[in-house]
C-alpha positions as CSV (number, residue, x, y, z in Angstrom):
1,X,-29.9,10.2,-51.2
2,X,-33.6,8.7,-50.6
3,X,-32.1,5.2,-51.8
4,X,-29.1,5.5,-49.6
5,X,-30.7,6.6,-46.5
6,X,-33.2,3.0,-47.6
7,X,-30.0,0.8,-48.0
8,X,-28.4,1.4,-44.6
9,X,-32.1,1.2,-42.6
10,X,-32.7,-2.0,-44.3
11,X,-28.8,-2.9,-43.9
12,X,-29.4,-2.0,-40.1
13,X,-33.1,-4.3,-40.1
14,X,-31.2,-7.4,-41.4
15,X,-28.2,-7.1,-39.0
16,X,-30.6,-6.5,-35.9
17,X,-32.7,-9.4,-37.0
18,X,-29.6,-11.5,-37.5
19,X,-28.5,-10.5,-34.1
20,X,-31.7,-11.5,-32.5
21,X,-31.8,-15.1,-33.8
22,X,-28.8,-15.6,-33.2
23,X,-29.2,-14.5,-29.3
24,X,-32.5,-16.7,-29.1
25,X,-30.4,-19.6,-30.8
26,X,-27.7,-19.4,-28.0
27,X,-30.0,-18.8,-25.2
28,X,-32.2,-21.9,-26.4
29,X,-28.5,-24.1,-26.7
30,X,-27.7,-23.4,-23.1
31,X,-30.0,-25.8,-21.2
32,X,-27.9,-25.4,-17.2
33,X,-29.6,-23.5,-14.8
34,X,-27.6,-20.6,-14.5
35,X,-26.9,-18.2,-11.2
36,X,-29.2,-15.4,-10.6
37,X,-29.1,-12.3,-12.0
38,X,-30.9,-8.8,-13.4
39,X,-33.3,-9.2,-16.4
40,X,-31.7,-8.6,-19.5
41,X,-33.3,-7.6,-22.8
42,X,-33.3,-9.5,-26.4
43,X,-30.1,-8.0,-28.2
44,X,-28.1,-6.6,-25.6
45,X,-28.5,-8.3,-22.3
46,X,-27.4,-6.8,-19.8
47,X,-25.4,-3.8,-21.3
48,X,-28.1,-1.2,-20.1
49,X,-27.2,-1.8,-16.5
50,X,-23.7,-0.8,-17.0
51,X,-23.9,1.9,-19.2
52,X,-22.8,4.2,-16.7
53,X,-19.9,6.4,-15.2
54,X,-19.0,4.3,-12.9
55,X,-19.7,0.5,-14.4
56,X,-17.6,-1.0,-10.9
57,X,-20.9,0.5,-8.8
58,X,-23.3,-0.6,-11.2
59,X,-21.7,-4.3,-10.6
60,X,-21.5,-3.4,-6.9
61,X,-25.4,-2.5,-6.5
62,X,-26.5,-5.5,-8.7
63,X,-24.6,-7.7,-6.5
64,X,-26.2,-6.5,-3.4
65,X,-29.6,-7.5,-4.6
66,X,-28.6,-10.6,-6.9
67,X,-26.2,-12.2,-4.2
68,X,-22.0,-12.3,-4.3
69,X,-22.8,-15.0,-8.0
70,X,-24.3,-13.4,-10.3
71,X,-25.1,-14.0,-14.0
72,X,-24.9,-10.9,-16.4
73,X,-25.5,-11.5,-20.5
74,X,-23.2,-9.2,-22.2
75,X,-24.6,-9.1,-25.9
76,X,-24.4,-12.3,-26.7
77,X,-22.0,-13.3,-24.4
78,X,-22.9,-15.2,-20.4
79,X,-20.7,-14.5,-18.2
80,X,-20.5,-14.8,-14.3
81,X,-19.6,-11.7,-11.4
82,X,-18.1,-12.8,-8.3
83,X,-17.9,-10.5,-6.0
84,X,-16.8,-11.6,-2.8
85,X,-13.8,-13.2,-1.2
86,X,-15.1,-16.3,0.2
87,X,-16.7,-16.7,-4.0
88,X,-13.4,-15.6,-5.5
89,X,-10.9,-17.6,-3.2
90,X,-13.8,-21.0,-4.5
91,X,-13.4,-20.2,-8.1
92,X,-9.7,-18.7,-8.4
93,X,-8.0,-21.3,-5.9
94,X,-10.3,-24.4,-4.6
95,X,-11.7,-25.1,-8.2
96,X,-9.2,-23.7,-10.3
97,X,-9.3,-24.9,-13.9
98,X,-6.0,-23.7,-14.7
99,X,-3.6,-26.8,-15.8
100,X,0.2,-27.7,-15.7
101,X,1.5,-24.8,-17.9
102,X,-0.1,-22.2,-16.2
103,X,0.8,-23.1,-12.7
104,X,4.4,-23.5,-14.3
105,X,4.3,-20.0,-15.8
106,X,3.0,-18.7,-12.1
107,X,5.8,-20.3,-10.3
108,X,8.4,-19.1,-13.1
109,X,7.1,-15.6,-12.3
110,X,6.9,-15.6,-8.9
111,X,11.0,-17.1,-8.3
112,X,11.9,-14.8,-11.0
113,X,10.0,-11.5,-10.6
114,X,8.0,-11.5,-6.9
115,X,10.2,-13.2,-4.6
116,X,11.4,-11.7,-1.8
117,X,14.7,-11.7,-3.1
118,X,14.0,-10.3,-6.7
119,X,12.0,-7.5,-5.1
120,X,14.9,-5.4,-3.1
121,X,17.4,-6.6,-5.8
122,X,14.7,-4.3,-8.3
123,X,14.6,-1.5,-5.9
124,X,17.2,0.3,-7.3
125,X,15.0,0.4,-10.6
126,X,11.7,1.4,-9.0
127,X,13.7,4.0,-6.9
128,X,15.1,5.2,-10.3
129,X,12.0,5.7,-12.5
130,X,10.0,7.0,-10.1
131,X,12.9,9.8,-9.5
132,X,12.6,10.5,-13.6
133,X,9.2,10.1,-13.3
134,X,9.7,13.1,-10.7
135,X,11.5,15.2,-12.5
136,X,9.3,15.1,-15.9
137,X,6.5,16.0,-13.8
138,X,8.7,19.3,-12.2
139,X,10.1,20.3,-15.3
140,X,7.0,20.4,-16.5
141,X,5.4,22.4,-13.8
142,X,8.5,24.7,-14.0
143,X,7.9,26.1,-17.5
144,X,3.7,26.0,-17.3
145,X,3.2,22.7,-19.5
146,X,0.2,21.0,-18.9
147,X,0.9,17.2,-17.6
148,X,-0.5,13.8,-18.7
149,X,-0.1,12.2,-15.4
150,X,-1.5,9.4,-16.6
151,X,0.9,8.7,-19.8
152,X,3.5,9.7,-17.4
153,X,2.6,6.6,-15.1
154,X,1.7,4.2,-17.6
155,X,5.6,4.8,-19.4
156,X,6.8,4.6,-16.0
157,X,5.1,1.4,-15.1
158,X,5.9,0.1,-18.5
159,X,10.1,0.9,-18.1
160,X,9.7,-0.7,-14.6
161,X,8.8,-4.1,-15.7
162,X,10.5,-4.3,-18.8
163,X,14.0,-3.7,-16.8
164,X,12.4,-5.9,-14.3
165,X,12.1,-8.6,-17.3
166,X,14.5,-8.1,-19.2
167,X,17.4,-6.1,-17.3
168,X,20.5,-4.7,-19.2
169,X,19.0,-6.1,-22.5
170,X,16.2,-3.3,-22.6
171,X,18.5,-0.6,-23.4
172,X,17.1,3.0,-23.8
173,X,17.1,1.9,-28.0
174,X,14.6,-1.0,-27.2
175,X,12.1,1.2,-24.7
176,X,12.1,3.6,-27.3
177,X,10.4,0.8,-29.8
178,X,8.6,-1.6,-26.8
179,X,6.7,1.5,-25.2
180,X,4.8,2.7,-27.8
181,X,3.8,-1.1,-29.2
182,X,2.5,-2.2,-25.6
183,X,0.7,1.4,-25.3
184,X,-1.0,0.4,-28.4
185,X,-1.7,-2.9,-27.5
186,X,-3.1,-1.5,-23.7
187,X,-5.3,0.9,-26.0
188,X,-6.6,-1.3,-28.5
189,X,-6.9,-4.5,-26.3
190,X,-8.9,-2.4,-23.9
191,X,-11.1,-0.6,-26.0
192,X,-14.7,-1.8,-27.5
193,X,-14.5,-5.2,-29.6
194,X,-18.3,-5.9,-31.7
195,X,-16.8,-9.3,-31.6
196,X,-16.1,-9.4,-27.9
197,X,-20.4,-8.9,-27.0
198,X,-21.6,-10.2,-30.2
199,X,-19.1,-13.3,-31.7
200,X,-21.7,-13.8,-34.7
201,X,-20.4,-10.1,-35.8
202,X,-16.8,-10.7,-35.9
203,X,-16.7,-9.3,-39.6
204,X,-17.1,-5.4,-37.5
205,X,-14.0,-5.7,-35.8
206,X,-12.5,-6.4,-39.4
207,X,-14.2,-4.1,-41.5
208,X,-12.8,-1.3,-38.7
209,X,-9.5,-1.9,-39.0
210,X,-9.4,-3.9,-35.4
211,X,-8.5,-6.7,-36.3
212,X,-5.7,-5.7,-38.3
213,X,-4.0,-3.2,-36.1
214,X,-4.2,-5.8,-33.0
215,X,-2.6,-8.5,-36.1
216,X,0.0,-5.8,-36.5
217,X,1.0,-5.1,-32.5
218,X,1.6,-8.5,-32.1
219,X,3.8,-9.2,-34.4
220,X,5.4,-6.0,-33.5
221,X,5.7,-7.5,-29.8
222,X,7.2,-10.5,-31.5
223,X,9.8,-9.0,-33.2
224,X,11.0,-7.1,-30.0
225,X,11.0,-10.3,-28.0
226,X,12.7,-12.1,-30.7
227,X,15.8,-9.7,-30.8
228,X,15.8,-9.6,-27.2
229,X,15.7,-13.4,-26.9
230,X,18.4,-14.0,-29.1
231,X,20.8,-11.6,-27.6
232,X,20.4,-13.0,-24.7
233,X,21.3,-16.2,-26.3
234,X,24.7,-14.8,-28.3
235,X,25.4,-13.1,-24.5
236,X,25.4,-16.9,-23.1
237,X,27.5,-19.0,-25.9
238,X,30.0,-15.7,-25.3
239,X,32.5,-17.3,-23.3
240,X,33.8,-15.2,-20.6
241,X,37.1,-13.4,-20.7
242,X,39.8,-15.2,-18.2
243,X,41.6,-12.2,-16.4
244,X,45.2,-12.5,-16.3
């Protein structure tokens, strides 16, 4: 037990060490003067300041005394916190960096999906989910079954736009296989990454199984967009049937 208890403190000495250089390596490599922002510590930055409840009011207070740009160091990660709209509208619109495929992808979406036009012709599927969104929630409440509202609105949310995206091809069959993957995907995308704060400990997120299971969504994803792709195709080189 004594020699176990020894391995992991000295395994935990040698990884915080490692950590350490490798934050004063990065730090010492970036040489541009930087916007201003709270003092951070060694290892992990500026994660103290928003270990909170409520991480959004932790940005907001910093921001009050730091200015609307602000420079936080997540682990061992810079990053920058706008927080106004005259900043925002600068760095999202006036000095965008995004280049010909992304503004294609943006137009594509907003003729297909957020045009005036698209929007009322989807209002008969908003009306509808949120009507068996409804009725889950009062049956429900009928019989004394507690509710997770929140489930309930992500599945919702989730139907929405994949009949928004895909229409008559995402039958009831296909939701039942595309709503789970994408919950997973929500879950595990959102949740804590080693190798997000700390990219010199990238081995964490694969020696917790991270790694894999995000390797495995995808290509779960992949496999539902494929089908639906190609019956989409084999719907087009149909010809259509000449009425009489």
């Amino acid at each position: 037990m004594e020699l176990s208890a020894a391995t992991v403190f000295l395994s935990v000495v040698s990884l915080v060490i490692l950590v350490f250089f490798l934050s004063r390596k990065t730090s010492a490599s970036s040489k541009k003067k930087r916007p201003p922002g709270p003092w951070c510590l060694p290892l992990i930055g500026n994660l103290l300041h928003l270990l909170t409840s409520q991480p959004q009011a932790a940005l907001r207070d910093l921001a009050r005394k730091h200015g609307p740009v602000m420079s936080l160091r997540l682990g061992q990660v810079d990053a920058v916190v706008i927080s106004s709209p005259a900043a925002a509208q600068e760095v999202l619109r006036d000095k965008d960096l995004t280049g010909a495929y992304w503004r294609m992808l943006r137009k594509l979406c907003m003729v297909e999906l957020l045009s005036a036009q698209k929007v009322r012709q989807l209002a008969p599927v908003r009306d509808g989910e949120t009507r068996s969104l409804v009725r889950k929630v009062g049956t429900a409440g009928r019989g004394g079954e507690p509710v997770n509202l929140g489930r309930l609105l992500c599945s919702c949310s989730i139907s929405i736009t994949a009949k928004a995206t895909f229409g008559r091809l995402c039958d009831e069959e296909l939701q039942k296989q595309y709503m789970p993957v994408v919950e997973v995907a929500v879950k595990e995308g959102g949740g804590f990454s080693a190798g997000d704060l700390f990219p010199s400990l990238w081995f964490v997120d694969v020696a917790t199984g991270l790694t894999r299971r995000l390797w495995r969504t995808r290509r779960q994803l992949d496999a539902i967009f494929d089908k639906m792709i190609a019956e989409c195709e084999a719907q087009r080189r149909t010809p259509p049937e000449c009425l009489a």
